[in-house]
C-alpha positions as MATLAB code, in Angstrom:
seq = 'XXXXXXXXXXXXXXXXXXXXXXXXXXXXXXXXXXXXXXXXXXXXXXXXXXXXXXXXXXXXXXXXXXXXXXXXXXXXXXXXXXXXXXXXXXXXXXXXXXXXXXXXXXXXXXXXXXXXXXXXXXXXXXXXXXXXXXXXXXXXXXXXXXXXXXXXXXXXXXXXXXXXXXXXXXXXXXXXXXXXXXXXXXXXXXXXXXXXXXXXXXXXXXXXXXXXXXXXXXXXXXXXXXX';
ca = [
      50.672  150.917   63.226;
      52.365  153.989   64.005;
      56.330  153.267   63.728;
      57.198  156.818   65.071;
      55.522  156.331   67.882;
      56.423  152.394   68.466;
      60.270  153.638   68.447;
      59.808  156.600   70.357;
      61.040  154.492   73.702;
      63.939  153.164   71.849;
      67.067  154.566   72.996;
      70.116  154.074   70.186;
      73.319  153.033   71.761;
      75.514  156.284   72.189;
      79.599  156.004   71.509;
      81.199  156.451   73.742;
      83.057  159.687   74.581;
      86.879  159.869   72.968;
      89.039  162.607   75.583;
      91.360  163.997   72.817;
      95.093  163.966   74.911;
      98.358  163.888   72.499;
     100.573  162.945   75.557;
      98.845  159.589   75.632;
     100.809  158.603   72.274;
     104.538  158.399   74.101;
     102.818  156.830   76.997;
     101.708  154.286   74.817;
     104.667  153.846   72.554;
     106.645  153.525   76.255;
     104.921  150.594   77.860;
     104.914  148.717   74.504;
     108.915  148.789   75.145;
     108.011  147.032   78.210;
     108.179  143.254   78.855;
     104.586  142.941   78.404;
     102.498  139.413   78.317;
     101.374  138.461   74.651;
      98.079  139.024   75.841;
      98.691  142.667   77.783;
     101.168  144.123   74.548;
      97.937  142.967   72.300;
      95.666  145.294   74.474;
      98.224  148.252   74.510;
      98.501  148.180   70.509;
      95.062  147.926   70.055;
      95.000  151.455   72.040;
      97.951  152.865   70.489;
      95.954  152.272   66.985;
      92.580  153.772   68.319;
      94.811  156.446   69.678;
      96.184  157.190   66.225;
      93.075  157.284   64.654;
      90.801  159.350   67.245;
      93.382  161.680   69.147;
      92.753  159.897   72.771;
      90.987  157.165   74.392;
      87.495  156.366   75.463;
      87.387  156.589   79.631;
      87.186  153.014   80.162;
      90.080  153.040   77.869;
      92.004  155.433   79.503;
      91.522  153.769   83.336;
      92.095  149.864   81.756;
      95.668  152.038   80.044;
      96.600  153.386   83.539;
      96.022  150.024   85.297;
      98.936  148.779   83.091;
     100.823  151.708   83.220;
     101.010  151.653   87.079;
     102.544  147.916   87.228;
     106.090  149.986   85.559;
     106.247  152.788   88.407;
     109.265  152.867   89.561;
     107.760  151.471   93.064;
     106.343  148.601   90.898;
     109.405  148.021   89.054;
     111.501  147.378   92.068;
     109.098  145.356   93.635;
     109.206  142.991   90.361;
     113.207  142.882   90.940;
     112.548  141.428   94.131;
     110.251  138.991   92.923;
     112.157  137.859   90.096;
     115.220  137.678   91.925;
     113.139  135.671   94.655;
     111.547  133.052   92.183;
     115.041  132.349   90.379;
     116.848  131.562   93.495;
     114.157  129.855   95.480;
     111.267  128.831   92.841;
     112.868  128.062   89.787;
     113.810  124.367   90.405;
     110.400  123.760   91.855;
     108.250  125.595   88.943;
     109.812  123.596   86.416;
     108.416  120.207   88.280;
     104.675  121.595   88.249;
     105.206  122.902   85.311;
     106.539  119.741   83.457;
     103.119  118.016   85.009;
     100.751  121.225   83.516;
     102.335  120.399   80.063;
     100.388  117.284   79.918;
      97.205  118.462   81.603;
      96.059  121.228   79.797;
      95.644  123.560   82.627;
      98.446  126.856   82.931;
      99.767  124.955   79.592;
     100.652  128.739   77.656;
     102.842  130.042   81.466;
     104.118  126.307   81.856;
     105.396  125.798   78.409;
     107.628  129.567   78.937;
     108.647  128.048   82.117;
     110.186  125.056   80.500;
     111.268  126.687   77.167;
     112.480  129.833   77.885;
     115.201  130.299   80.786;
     114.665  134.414   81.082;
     110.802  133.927   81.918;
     109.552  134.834   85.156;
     105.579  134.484   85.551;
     103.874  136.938   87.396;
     103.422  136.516   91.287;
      99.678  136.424   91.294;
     100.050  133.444   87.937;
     102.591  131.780   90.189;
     100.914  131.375   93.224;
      97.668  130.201   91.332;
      99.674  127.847   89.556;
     101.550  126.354   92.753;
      99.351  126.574   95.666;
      96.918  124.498   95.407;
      96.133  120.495   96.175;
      97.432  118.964   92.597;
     100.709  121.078   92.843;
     101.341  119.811   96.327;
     100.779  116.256   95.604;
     103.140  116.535   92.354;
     106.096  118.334   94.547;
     105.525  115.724   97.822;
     105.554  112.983   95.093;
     109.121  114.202   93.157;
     110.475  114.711   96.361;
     109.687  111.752   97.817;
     112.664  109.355   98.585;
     111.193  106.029   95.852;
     110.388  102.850   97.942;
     112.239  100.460   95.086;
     116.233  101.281   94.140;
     117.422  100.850   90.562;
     118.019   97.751   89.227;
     115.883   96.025   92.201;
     113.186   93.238   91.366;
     109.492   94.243   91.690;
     106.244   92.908   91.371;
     103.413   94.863   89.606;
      99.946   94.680   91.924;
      97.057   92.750   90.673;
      94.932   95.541   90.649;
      97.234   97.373   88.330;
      95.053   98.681   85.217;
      91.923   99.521   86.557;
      91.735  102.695   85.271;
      90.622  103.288   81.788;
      93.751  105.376   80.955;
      95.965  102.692   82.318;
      93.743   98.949   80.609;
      97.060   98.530   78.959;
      98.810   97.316   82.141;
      96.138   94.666   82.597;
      98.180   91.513   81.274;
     101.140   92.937   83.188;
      99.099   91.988   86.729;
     101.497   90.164   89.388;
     104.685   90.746   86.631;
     108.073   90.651   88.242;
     109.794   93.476   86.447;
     113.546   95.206   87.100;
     113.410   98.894   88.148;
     115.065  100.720   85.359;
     114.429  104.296   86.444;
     112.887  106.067   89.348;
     112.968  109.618   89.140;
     110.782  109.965   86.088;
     108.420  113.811   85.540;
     105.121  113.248   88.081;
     102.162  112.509   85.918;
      99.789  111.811   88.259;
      98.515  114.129   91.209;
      98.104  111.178   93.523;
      99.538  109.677   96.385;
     102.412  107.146   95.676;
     102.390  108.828   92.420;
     106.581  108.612   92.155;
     106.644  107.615   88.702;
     108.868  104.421   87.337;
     110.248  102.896   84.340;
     110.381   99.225   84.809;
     111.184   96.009   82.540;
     109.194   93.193   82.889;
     110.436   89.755   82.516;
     109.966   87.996   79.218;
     109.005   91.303   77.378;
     112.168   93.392   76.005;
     109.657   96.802   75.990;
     110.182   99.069   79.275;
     106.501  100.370   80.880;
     106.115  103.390   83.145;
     103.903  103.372   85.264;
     102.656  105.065   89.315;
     104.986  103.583   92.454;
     101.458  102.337   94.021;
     101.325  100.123   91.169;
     104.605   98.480   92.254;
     105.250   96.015   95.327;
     108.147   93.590   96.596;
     107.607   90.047   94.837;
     105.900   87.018   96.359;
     105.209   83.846   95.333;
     102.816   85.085   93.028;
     105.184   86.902   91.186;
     104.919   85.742   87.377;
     107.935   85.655   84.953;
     105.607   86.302   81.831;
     102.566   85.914   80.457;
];
């Protein structure tokens, strides 16, 4: 076989094209001062250090750079006044709700665990509206908001369907308990309706249970005092 001729339609990858450009270096150094995501300051020092060792940056490099670079403008900057100024007066109380129920989901866990742990973050506008407008977050903010069917220290009745779910077998023996409402205003875990969450005491056990308002009715004759 001739191997000349069976790589002669083989085209090695080229690298790509470095524009040489000392002014990118401040640039660089000046957006790093920035309040940059983890993710976005990451990015920019992985340029600054393939700027240091090749004199500029690639084209793609260069356009991905200037992306970021725009978002501190002065134009962009005073837009992100308005927004954070706007989310802390009007948002804050209701980001903390959603983001107390993504802390136990999994999903937006990285922005919702800032939001709860750090009192000077303010998520971006596009992370915040992804986060909050949608079906789950709506259910979780109806639910907290809701006024609860059962008052403190009122008798209850759990349902005899209570426990159906996999997640919640524990509950089974509990069916048709008559329990004392010990809390009502617990964090939404469930993006449900009658999801207003509970902590109730059920007779003859001295170990509180939390569990979904739909769970809960007023007591009948079926009502048991234990097991």
């Amino acid at each position: 076989m001739n191997w000349s001729r069976s790589y002669a339609g083989y085209s090695r990858k080229q690298p790509k094209e470095v524009r040489e450009n000392p002014s990118l270096g401040p640039r660089l150094e000046k957006i790093k001062k920035e309040n940059l995501a983890v993710s976005t300051r990451e990015f920019v020092d992985s340029l600054l250090d393939f700027f240091n060792k090749r004199g500029g940056l690639t084209e793609n490099q260069l356009s991905s750079f200037e992306k970021i670079e725009s978002r501190w403008s002065p134009q962009e900057r005073a837009k992100l006044e308005i927004w954070e100024k706007k989310y802390r007066t009007e948002y804050l109380a209701d980001a903390k709700i959603i983001a107390e129920y993504y802390s136990r989901t999994g999903y937006f866990s990285t922005v919702a665990s800032h939001i709860i742990t750090d009192e000077t973050f303010v998520p971006s506008q596009k992370t915040f509206n992804r986060m909050m407008k949608n079906k789950y977050a709506a259910k979780v903010l109806e639910a907290h908001k809701a006024e609860p069917r059962f008052i403190k220290n009122s008798m209850v009745q759990l349902r005899a369907s209570v426990g159906e779910t996999v997640i919640e077998r524990h509950l089974r023996s509990m069916r048709s308990r008559l329990c004392f409402v010990l809390a009502n205003d617990l964090p939404i875990r469930n993006a449900t309706a009658g999801a207003k969450r509970y902590k109730v005491l059920p007779m003859g056990s001295n170990a509180p249970i939390e569990l979904d308002e739909k769970h809960l009715m007023k007591p009948n004759k079926k009502g048991k005092y234990s097991q």
